[in-house]
C-alpha positions in Angstrom: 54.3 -29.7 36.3 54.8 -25.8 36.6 55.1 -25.8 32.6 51.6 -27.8 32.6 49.7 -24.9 34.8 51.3 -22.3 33.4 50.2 -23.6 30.1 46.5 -24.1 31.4 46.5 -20.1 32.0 48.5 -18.6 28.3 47.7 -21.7 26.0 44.3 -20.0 24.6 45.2 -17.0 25.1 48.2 -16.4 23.3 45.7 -18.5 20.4 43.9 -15.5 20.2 46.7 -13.3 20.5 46.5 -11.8 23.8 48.0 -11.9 27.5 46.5 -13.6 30.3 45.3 -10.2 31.7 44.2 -8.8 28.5 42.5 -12.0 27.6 40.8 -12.0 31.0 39.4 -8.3 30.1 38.2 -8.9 26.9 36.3 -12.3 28.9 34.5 -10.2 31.3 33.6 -7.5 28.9 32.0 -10.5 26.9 30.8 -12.0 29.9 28.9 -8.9 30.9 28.0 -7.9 28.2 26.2 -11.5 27.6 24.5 -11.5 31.1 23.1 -7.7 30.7 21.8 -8.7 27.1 20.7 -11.7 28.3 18.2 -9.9 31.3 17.2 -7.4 28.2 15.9 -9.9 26.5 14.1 -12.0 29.2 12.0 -8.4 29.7 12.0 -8.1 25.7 10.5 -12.0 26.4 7.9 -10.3 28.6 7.1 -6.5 26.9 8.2 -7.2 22.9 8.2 -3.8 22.7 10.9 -3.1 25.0 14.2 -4.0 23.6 13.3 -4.9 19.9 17.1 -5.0 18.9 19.1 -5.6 21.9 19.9 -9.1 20.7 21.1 -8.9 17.3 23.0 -6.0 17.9 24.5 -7.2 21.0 25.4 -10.4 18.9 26.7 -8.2 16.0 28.9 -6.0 18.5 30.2 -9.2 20.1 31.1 -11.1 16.5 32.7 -8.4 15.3 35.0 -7.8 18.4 35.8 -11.8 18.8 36.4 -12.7 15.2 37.2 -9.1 13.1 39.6 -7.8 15.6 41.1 -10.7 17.0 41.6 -12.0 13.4 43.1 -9.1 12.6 45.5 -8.9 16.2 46.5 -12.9 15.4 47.1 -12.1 11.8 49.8 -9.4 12.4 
């Protein structure tokens, strides 16, 4: 039973190659990151001139942090 929770909290983490604490920094970052692009966007939604790039580059940034560099932390 412990084994089973403790599982539920390192199981994807370790996947990726990170700690429960780092993986649950690197989640937040993401996750706020997400929900501030996402508001820039709803006003780029509203004023297209406001923001023209937020988006892509936000997605960019993101991609290259998820798959580059954790490719590269599982791969070593």
């Amino acid at each position: 039973m412990i084994d089973t929770l403790k599982s539920m909290f390192t199981d994807h983490p370790e996947s990726v190659g990170e700690g429960y604490l780092e993986h649950f920094g690197v989640a937040m970052m993401f996750s706020l990151t997400m929900i501030s692009a996402g508001i820039l966007c709803f006003v780029h939604a509203l004023l297209p001139f406001l923001f023209t790039e937020t988006g892509s580059k936000t997605i960019e940034k993101l991609h290259a942090n998820m798959i580059i560099k954790r490719t590269k932390k599982r791969d070593h």
